[in-house]
Steps between C-alpha positions, in 0.01 A plus 500: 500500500132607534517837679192639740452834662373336866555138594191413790565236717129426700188462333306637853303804532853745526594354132186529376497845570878557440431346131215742492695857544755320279274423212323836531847675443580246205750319620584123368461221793661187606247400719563187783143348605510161626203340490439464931196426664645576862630835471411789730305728223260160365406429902484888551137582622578831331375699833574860445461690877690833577475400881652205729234382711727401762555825650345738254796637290506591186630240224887609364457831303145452491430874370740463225456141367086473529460744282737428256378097560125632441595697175705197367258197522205771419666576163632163390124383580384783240762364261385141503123574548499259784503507882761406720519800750203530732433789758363358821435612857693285791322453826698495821326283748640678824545225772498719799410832635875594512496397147252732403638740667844534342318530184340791598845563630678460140176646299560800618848557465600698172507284180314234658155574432481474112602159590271450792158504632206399704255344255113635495371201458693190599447150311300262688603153511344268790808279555746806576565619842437889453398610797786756470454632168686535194741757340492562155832516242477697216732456210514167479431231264614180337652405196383172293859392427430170335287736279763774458811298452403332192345861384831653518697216375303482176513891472883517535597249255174637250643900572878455439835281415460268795674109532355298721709194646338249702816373634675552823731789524819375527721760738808331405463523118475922591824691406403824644826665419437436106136534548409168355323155581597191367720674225192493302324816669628870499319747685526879671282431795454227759188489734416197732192499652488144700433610833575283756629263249804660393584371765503078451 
């Protein structure tokens, strides 16, 4: 019985970067990546924006993940000597006067404004109704994940111990009380990162 230190099921961006920390501590890696072409990370425009435009919020733990999002992508991008991480301003079209005004509303509350901001000079494009104005986001960004996928994928299995089965995870071949799959797998750890699949 082959034995691993992680078993991954998900081939997304959460096992990427799972397999990642794992590989970087050198750990061995069972590693579950069906080949899908309809799965939330490949569709994934990769938006990264610390504020819901709905009603001006701030994204879920925006001050603690950004950063630590930021730092990530920066540094695997260093690693591979190719860009998947971009910087980029977002542009709020405001709608309304109210609009505008509960941006000036939220801007100014504390730990809002290094998100933020009135722009000084607003983009001009002909066939968008501005006649409000714009806010400016700071912070955010995209992230080319049909570039960085197969960047980390090929790092992981180049870095470390890593298996990679192209088969479906089979939950009913999983004896989690004797930590093994199949009776041919043994491992310590057991990760699944299918999001919304986990549960079909």
């Amino acid at each position: 019985m082959k034995h691993f230190d992680l078993v991954i099921v998900g081939g997304g961006i959460a096992g990427c970067c799972a397999a990642y920390y794992a590989a970087q501590r050198g750990k061995s890696i069972l590693w579950f990546d069906q080949a899908k072409k309809n799965v939330s990370s490949s569709v994934a425009a990769g938006m990264v924006n610390p504020i819901v435009l709905r009603r001006f919020t701030k994204s879920w733990m925006a001050d603690t993940l950004l950063p630590h999002a930021r730092s990530f992508y920066h540094n695997f991008d260093d690693l591979t000597s190719q860009k998947s991480f971009y910087e980029i301003p977002i542009y709020r079209v405001f709608a309304s006067k109210e609009e505008k005004a509960l941006w000036h509303k939220k801007m100014a509350k504390e730990g809002f404004s290094e998100y933020m901001a009135i722009p000084e000079d607003s983009p001009k494009e002909p066939n968008i109704h501005d006649q409000h104005g714009y806010g400016l986001i700071k912070g955010g960004g995209y992230l080319n994940v049909n570039n960085f996928m197969p960047l980390m994928k090929a790092y992981i299995q180049d870095a470390t111990q890593c298996q990679v089965e192209t088969t479906l995870f089979q939950h009913e071949a999983l004896q989690p009380e004797n930590k093994t799959y199949k009776d041919v797998y043994h491992f310590d750890h057991l990760l699944f990162c299918e999001g919304q699949q986990v549960y079909t």
